[in-house]
N, C-alpha and C positions, 0 to 999 in steps of 0.2 A: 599786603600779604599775598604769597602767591600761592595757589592751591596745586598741587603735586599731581602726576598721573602716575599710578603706581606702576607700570609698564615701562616706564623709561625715569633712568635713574640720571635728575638733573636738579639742580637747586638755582634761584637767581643768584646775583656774583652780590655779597655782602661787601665790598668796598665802594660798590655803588647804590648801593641800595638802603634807606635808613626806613626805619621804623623804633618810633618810641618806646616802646614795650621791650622791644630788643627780639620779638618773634617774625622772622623774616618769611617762611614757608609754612603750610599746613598740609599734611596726607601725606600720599605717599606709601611707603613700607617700610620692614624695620630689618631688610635684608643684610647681608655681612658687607655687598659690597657698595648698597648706598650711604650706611655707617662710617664707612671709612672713606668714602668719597667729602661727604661732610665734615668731617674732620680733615680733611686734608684744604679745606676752604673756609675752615674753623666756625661749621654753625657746628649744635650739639643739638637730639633728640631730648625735650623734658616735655611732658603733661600728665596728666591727672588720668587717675584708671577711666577706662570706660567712655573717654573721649578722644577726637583725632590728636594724631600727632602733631607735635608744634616742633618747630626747626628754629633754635636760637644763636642769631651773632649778635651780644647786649651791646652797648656800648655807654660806656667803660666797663672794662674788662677786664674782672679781677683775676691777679697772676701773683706769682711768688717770683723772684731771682732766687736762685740757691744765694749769692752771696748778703743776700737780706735777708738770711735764714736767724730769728732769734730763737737762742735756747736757753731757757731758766736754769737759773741755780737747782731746782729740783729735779728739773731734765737732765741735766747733767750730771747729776747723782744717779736718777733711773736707768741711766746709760751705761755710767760709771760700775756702778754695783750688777749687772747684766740679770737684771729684772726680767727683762722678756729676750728670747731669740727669734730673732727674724732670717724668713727666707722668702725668694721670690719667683713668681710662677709655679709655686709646689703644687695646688690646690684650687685653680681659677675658679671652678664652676663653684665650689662654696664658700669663698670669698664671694660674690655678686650673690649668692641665696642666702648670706646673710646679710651684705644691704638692703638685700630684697626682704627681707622679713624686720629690719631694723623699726622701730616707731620714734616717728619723729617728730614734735611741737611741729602745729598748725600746720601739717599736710594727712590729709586725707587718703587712707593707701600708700601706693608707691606706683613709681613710672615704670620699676623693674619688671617689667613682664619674665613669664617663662621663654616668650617670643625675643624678648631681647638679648638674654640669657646665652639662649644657643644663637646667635648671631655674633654676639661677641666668645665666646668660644671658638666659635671658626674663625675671629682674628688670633684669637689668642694662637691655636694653632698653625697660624701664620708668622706666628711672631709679632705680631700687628699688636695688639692687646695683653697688658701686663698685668702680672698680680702682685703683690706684696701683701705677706701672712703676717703676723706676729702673734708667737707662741708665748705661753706659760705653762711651767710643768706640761707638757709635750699636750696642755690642749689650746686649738685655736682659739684669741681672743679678743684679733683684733683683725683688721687688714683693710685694703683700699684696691681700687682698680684702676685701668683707664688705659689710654691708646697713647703709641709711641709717635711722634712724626718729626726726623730729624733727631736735633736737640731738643725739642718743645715733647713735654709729657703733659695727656690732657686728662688731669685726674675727675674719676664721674663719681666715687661716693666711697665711703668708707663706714665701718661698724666698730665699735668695743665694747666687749662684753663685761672689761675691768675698769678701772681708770687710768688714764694717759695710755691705753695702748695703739689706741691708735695714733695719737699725737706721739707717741715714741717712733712707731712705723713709718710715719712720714719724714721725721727728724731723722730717722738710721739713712732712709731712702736716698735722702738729699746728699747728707755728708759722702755717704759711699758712690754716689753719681754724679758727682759737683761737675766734675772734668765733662759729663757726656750729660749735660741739661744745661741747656742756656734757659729755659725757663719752665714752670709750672702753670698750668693752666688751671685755676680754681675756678674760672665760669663767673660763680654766683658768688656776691660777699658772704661770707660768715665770719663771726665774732671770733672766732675757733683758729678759724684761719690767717685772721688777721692779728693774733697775737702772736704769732709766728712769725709773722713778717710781710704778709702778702697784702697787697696794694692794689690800686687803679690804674689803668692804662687808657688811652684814647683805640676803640677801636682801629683805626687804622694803623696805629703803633703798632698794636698785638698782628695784625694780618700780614703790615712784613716782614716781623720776626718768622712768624708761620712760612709765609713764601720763597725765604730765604733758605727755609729748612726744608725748604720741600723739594726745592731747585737742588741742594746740595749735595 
């Protein structure tokens, strides 16, 4: 593991570099433009409040295909009958303030700082960082975040305030983007995620997808 100087914005190269745990770096800062630099080399910032930051390339590395997208017979009625309306980039800073406030089985806090917050804000206003909402009766009740690069979308969290809305959000996401995502980036397994469709990759699989998009 390599420890960071926050002064200079550099990470080791995760195609050469393995570690078990899947945490490659530690320290550093949670600036806009070492965020995106990370991402463009596909580690990700996750740790627990109150402790340094950890820099993760896992390996394997759970991702979606859009065309591996599964959708239930009840998804497809929730779709069907236009249960929720979705928009994207409406609302960035409270979509992430309510991940950031979401509670979640067996995590302590959240990673979302206020600091992280306004760092990906200033992607978002780059364009760099996307939001997707999902509405009900005109109140917010669902949505997810995460950074563009390429075709590869690298989703960081999501919240519902109902059920299935956010599983509907990610399901409108995909079908209305198919053409412009060669893939999802889900990071970390979940149960959630993976009844959707999304899978395992071999680290190095995932990083030349990434570099291929990044080159492009």
């Amino acid at each position: 593991m390599v420890l960071l100087d926050p002064q200079i914005i550099s990470f080791p190269d995760p195609a050469s570099t393995d570690s078990e745990s899947g945490v490659l770096a530690i320290g550093g800062d949670l600036s806009s433009e070492r965020i995106h630099f990370a991402y463009q080399l596909g580690l990700f910032p996750w740790f627990n409040p109150g402790e340094e930051i950890l820099w993760w390339c896992p390996d394997p590395r759970f991702i979606l295909f859009p065309d591996d997208l599964k959708v239930s017979k009840s998804m497809k009625k929730i779709l069907r009958d236009e249960v929720f309306t979705f928009t994207e980039n409406k609302c960035f800073r409270e979509v992430m303030q309510e991940c950031q406030n979401t509670f979640r089985i067996d995590q302590d806090g959240t990673w979302i700082s206020d600091e992280l917050i306004d760092s990906f804000v200033e992607l978002h206003e780059l364009d760099i960082a996307k939001s997707i909402e999902v509405w009900q009766n005109e109140e917010l009740v669902g949505g997810f975040y995460g950074i563009q690069t390429g075709k590869v979308f690298c989703g960081e969290s999501m919240f519902a305030k109902v059920s299935n809305a956010s599983k509907a959000g990610f399901i409108h996401f995909i079908q209305k983007n198919r053409e412009n995502i060669e893939l999802i980036d889900c990071q970390i397994h979940s149960e959630h995620l993976e009844s959707l469709g999304a899978t395992m990759i071999s680290k190095s699989e995932y990083l030349t997808i990434l570099k291929r998009n990044n080159e492009s």
